[in-house]
C-alpha positions in Angstrom: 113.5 73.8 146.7 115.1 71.0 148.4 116.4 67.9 146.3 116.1 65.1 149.5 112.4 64.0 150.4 110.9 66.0 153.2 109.6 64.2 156.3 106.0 65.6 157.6 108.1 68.2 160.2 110.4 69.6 157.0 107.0 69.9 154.9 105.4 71.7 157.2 108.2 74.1 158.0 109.2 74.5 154.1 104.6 75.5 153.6 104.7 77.5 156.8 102.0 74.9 157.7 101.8 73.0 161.0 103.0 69.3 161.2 99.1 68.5 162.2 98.0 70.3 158.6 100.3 68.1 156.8 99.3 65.2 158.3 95.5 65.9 157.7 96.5 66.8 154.2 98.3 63.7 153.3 95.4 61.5 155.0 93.2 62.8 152.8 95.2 62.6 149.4 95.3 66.4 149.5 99.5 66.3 149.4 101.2 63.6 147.4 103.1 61.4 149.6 103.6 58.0 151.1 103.7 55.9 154.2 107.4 54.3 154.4 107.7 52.0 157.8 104.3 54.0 159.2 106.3 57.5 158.6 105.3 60.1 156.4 107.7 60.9 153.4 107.3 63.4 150.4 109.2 63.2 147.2 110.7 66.6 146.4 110.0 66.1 142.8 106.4 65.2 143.6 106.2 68.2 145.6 107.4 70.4 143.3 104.7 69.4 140.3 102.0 69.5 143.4 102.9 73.5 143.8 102.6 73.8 139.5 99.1 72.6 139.7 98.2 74.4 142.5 99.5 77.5 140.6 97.1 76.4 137.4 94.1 76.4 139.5 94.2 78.8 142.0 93.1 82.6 142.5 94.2 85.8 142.9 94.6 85.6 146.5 95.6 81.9 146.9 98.4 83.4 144.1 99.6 86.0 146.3 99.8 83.7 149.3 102.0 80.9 147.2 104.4 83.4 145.8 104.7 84.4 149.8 105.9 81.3 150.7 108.1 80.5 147.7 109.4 84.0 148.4 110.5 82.5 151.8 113.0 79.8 149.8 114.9 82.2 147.7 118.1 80.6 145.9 121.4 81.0 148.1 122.4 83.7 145.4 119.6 85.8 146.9 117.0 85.6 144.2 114.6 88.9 144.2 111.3 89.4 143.1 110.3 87.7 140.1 109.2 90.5 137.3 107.6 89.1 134.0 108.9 92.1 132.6 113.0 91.5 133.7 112.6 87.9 132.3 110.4 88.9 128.8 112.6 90.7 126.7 111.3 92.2 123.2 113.3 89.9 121.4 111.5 87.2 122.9 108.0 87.9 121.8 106.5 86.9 118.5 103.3 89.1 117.1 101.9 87.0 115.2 103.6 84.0 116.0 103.6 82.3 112.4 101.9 78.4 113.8 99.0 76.7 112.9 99.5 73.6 115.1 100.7 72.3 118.4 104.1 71.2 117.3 104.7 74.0 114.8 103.8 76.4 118.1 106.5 74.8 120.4 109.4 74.7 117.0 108.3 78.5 116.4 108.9 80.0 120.2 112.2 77.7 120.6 113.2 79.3 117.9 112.5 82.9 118.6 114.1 82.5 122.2 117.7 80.3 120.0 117.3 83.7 117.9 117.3 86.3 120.6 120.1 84.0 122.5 118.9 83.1 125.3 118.3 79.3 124.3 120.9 77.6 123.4 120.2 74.5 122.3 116.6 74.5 120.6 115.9 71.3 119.6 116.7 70.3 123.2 114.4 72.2 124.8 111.3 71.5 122.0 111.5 67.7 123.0 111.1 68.2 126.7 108.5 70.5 126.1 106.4 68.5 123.6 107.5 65.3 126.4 106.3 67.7 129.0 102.3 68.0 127.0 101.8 64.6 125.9 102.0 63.8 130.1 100.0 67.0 131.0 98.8 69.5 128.2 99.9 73.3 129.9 96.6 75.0 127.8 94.6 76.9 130.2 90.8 77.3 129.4 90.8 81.2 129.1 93.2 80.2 125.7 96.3 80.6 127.4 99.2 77.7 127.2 102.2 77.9 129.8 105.0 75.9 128.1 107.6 74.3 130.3 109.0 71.2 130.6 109.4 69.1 133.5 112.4 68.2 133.4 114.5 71.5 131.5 118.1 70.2 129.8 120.2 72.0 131.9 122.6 72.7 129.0 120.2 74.6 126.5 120.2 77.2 128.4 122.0 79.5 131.4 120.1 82.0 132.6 115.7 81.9 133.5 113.9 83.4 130.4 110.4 84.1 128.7 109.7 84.1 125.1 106.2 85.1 124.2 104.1 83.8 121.1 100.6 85.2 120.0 98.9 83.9 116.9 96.4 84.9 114.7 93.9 82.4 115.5 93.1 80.0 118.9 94.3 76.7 117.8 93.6 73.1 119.6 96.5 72.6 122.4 95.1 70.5 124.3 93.5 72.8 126.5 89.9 72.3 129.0 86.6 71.1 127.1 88.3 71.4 123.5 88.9 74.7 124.1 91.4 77.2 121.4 94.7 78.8 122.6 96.4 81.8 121.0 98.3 83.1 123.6 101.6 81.1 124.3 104.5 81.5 127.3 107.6 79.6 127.1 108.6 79.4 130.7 112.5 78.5 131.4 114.4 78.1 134.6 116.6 75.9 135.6 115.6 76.0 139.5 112.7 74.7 140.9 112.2 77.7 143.2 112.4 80.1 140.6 110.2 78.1 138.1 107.4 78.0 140.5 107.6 81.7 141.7 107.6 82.7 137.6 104.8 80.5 137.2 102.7 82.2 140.1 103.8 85.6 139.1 102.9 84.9 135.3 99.7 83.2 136.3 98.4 86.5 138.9 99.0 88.5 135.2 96.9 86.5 133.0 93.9 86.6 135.9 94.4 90.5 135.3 90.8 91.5 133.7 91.9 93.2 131.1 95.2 91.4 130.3 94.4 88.8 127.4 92.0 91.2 125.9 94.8 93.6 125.4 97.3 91.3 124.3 94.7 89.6 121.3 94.6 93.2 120.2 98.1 94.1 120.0 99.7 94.4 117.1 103.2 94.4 117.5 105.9 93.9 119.5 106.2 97.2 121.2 102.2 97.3 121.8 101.9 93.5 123.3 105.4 94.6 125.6 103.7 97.4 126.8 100.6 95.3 127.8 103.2 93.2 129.8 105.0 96.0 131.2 102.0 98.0 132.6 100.5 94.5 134.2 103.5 93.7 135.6 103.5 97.3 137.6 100.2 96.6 138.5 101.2 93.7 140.1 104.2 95.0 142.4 
């Protein structure tokens, strides 16, 4: 994703929207953006977090059609399609994940990634995330919790990741309506791009029917990377 603010003709052309859409968009508080010397101008950064909440709320389809036009900015190294399953190794899932509260949740699946080496520096990346929940709690109300921060330390860690923690019991993350979550993705990615495609990729697998079901009932490892595994086939 671009780092300089887009103008209403860039926006358009980076959403495969028209200029007129945009427009209509921003008019109505639809986009975030502001009027600068009666012109149009979007903060990248603004953008960016308007694209994550779209991901949180959206369906199946509306899913499908973000990841197309992410898939349509790929990094200048030629990023391909985002798997769940390329980014989620074994060593980075937790069954159970041994936490009875928020904080203890975010320490436990730092850790887990620091052990299996792809975090570097743990205690890093645990205060963005818990700065990243106090401004916007990531629980989702079908008990589901998409840790990221907004802002990753770009020295904890080299290459984009997933660690995966389940725990015994749904516990209060700040999620819709008081609602519990026991089901918990660490997201990591250094580029905005490829943080939003994981995010849209991760959130078509949870929407899968019979996803969550099967991961509450896994037992270990092997059986909650399998769950992964086959919904992540299902999805190519």
């Amino acid at each position: 994703m671009a780092k300089e603010d887009f103008d209403i003709n860039s926006l358009a052309a980076y959403l495969h929207i028209t200029p007129e859409q945009v427009k209509r968009m921003a008019e109505r508080g639809r986009l975030p953006g502001r009027r600068i010397g009666g012109n149009w101008k979007f903060s990248s950064a603004e953008i960016h977090h308007w694209f994550e909440d779209r991901i949180g709320l959206s369906t199946e389809q509306e899913l499908v059609e973000v990841e197309e036009v992410l898939d349509k900015h790929r990094t200048p190294a030629g990023l391909g399609e985002i798997t769940i399953s390329d980014l989620l190794t074994p060593e980075n899932i937790a069954v159970p994940l041994k936490a009875r509260t928020k904080n203890s949740v975010i320490q436990k699946i730092c850790e887990l990634a620091a052990n299996s080496g792809a975090l570097w520096l743990p205690e890093k990346m645990v205060e963005a995330i818990r700065s990243r929940e106090e401004l916007h709690p990531t629980a989702l109300e079908n008990g589901v919790a998409l840790l990221h921060p907004r802002r990753p330390p770009v020295d904890a860690f080299a290459e984009p990741f997933l660690a995966l923690g389940i725990t015994s019991s749904g516990i209060p993350f700040g999620g819709p309506r008081g609602c519990l979550t026991d089901i918990f993705f660490l997201v990591a990615s250094l580029d905005e791009a490829c943080h939003l495609r994981v995010l849209a990729r991760l959130s078509r697998l949870i929407q899968l029917d019979w996803v969550l079901d099967a991961l509450r009932n896994a037992s270990t490892v092997a059986e909650a990377w399998e769950v992964i595994n086959t919904a992540d086939a299902e999805l190519s």
